[in-house]
LODRENTI-942867 format. One record per residue (C-alpha): residue in three letters; z, x, y. Coordinates in pm, 1 decimal. Layout:
! LODRENTI-942867
ALA  Z  X  Y
...
This chain:
! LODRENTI-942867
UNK  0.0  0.0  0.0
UNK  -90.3  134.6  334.7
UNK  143.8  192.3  629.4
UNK  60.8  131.6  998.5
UNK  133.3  482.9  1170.6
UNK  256.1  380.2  1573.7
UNK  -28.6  579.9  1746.2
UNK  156.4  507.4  2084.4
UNK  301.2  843.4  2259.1
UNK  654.4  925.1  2281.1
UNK  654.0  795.4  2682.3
UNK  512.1  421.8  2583.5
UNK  747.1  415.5  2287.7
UNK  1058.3  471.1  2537.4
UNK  844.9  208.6  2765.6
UNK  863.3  -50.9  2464.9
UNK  1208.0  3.3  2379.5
UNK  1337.8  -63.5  2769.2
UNK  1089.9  -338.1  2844.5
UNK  1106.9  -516.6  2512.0
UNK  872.8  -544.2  2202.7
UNK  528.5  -389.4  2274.8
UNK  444.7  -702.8  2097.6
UNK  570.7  -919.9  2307.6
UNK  406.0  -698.4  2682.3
UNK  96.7  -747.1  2477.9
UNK  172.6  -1147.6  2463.3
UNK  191.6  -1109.9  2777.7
UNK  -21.3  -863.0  2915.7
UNK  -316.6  -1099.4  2683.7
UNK  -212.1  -1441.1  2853.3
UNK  -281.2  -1299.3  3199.1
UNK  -603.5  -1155.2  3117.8
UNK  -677.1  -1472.7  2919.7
UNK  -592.9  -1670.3  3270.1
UNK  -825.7  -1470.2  3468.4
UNK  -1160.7  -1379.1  3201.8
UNK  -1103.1  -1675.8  2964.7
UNK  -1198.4  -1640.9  2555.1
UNK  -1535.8  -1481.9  2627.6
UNK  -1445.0  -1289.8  2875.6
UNK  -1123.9  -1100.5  2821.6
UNK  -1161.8  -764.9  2675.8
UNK  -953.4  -547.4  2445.1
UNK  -1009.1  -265.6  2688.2
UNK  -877.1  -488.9  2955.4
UNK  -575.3  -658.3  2763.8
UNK  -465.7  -280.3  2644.5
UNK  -472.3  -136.3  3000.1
UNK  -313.2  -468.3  3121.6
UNK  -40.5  -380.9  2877.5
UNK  -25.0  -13.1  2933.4
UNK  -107.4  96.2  2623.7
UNK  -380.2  251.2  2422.8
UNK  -603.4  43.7  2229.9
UNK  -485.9  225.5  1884.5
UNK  -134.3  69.4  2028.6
UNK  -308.4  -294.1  2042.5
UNK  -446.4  -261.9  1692.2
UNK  -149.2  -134.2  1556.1
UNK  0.2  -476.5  1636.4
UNK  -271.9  -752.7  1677.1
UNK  -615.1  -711.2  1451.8
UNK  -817.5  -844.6  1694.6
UNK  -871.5  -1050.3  1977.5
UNK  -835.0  -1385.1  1780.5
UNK  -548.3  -1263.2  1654.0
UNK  -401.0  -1190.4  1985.4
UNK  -527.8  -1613.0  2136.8
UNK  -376.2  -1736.6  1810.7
UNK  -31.3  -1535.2  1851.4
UNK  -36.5  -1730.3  2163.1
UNK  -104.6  -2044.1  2042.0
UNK  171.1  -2046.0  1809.2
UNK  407.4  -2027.0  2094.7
UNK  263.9  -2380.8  2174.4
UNK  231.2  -2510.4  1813.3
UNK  596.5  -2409.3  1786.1
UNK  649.5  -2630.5  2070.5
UNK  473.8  -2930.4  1938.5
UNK  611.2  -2889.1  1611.6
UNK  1010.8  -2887.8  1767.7
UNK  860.4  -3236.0  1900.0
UNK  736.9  -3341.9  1576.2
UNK  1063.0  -3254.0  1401.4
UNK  1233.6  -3412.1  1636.6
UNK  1051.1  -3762.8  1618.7
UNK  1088.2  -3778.3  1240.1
UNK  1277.9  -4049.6  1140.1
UNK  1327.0  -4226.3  1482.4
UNK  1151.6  -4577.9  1574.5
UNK  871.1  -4559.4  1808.8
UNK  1005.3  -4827.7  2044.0
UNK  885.0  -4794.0  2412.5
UNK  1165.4  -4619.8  2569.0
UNK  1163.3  -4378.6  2266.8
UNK  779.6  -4313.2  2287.4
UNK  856.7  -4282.3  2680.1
UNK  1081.3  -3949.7  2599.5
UNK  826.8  -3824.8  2404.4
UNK  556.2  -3802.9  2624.3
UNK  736.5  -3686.1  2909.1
UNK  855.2  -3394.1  2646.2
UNK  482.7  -3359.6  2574.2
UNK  372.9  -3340.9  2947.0
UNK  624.6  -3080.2  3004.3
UNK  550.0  -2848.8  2714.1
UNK  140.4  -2932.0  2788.7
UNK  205.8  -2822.6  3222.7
UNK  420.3  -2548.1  3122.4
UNK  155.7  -2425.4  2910.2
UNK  -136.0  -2476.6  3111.4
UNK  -306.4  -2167.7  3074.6
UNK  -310.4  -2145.9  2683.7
UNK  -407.4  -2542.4  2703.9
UNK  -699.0  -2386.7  2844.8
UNK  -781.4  -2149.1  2612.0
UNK  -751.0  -2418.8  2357.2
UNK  -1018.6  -2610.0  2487.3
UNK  -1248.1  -2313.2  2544.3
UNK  -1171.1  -2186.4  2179.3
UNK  -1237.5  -2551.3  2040.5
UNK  -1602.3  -2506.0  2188.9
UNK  -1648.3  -2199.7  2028.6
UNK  -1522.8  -2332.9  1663.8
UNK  -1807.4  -2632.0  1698.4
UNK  -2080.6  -2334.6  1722.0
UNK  -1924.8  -2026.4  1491.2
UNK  -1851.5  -2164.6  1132.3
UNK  -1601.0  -1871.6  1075.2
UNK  -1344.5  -1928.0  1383.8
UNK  -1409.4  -2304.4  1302.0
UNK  -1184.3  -2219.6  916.5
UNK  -946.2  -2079.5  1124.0
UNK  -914.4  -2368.0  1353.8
UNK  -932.2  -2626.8  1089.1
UNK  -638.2  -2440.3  946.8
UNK  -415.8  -2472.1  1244.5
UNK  -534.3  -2826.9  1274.8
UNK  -470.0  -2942.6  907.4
UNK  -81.8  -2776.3  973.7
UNK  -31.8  -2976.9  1284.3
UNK  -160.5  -3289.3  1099.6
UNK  45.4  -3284.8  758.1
UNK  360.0  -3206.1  976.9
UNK  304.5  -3511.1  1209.3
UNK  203.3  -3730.6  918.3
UNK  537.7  -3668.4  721.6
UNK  703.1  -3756.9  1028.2
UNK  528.9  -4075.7  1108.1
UNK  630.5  -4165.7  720.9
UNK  982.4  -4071.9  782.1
UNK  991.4  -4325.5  1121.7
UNK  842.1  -4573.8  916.4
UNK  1063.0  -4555.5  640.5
UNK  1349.4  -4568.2  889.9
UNK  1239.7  -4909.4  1032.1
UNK  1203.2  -5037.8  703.4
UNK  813.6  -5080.4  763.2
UNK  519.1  -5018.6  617.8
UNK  229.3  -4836.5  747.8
UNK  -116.8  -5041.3  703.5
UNK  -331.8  -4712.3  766.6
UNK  -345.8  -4361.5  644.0
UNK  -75.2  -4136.1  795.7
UNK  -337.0  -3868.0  790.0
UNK  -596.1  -4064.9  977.2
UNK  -322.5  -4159.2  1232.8
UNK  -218.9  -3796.4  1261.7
UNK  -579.7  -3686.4  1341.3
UNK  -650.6  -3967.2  1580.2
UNK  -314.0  -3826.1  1790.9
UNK  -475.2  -3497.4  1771.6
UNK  -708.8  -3604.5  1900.0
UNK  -528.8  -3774.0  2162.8
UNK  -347.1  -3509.0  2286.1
UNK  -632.0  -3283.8  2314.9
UNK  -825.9  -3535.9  2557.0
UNK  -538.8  -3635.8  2726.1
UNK  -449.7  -3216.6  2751.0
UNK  -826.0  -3177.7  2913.7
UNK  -790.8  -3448.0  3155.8
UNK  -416.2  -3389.3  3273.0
UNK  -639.5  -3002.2  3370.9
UNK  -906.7  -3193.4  3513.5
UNK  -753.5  -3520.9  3691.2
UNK  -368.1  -3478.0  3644.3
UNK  -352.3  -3783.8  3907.0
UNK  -542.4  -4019.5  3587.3
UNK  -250.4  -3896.1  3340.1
UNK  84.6  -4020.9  3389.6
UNK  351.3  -3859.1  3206.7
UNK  436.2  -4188.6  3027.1
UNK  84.5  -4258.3  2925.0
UNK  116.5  -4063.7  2586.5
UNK  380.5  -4251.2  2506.5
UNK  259.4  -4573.7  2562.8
UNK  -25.9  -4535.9  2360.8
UNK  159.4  -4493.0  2071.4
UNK  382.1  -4729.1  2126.7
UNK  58.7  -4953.2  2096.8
UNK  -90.4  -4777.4  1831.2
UNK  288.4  -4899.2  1607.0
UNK  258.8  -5261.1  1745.2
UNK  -59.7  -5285.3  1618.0
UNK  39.6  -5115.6  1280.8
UNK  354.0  -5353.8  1294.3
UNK  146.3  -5658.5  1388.9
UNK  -117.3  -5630.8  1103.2
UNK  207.4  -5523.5  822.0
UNK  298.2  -5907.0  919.2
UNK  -10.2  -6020.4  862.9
UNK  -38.2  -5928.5  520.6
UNK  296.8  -6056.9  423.6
């Protein structure tokens, strides 16, 4: 099994030890060239020098640029997820869904820049097959976790759900994504209660045709 050897000198090692991680200044260093070049145009080069370190010192710790965007879309996934957890097992009744789109605003303004690079990396997925098995990946994570936990709310309430947690999962993907683009584009059209409201009507209608076909 092969070993990484740290290629950094002895004066960016100190650096990394006072200044934290040269992981995390790379995080960094990665979403500010990110902010300013987008995908396309943010360079190793650029994101190394950024960072103040070689690029040997970047590839000892990220295996490409990919790697670098997805390292900082995990810090947003981890986000969504701590939302997801927290929503399992708790009725979606209006001032519930309420809390949890004003959590989702927050985490989607506070984020703005990687929300961003989402949408720019989306676009690239729909024209490169490989980086679209990558995003399908992160995707199909996202959607099992927020299916069990629409399951979970359900079985709370005692009801049953009349469609496929999975296809409800990706349409709220899908949801948050356009909703993500427009709050960029027109935040004035996207109130921070409109997520939640939304749902709430998507688990009316659930709960409205479950009576039905009793």
């Amino acid at each position: 099994m092969s070993t990484k050897v740290d290629r950094r000198s002895s004066a960016a090692r100190a650096k990394s030890k006072s200044q934290g991680s040269s992981r995390e200044q790379l995080l960094s260093a990665a979403s500010r060239v990110f902010a300013r070049r987008g995908y396309h145009g943010a360079s190793i080069n650029e994101i190394a020098a950024e960072a103040e370190f070689s690029k040997g010192a970047l590839y000892w710790n990220f295996a490409s640029k990919e790697d670098l965007f997805f390292a900082l879309l995990d810090d947003l996934d981890g986000h969504l997820r701590a939302l997801i957890s927290a929503s399992a097992g708790t009725t979606l009744d209006r001032e519930g869904a309420d809390a949890l789109s004003r959590d989702l605003s927050t985490v989607l303004h506070n984020s703005r820049d990687v929300v961003l690079l989402f949408h720019e990396y989306s676009a690239l997925a729909v024209r490169d097959p490989k980086v679209a098995a990558r995003y399908a990946e992160r995707n199909a994570r996202i959607r099992q976790e927020l299916a069990a936990s629409m399951r979970a709310s359900h079985e709370a309430d005692g009801t049953s759900m009349t469609a496929s947690p999975e296809h409800i999962a990706t349409a709220v993907i899908a949801l948050v994504d356009g909703l993500s683009i427009q709050q960029l584009t027109e935040p004035d059209a996207v109130p921070d209660d409109l997520f939640g409201e939304i749902l709430s009507l998507i688990d009316e209608g659930m709960g409205a045709r479950s009576k039905e076909s009793t």
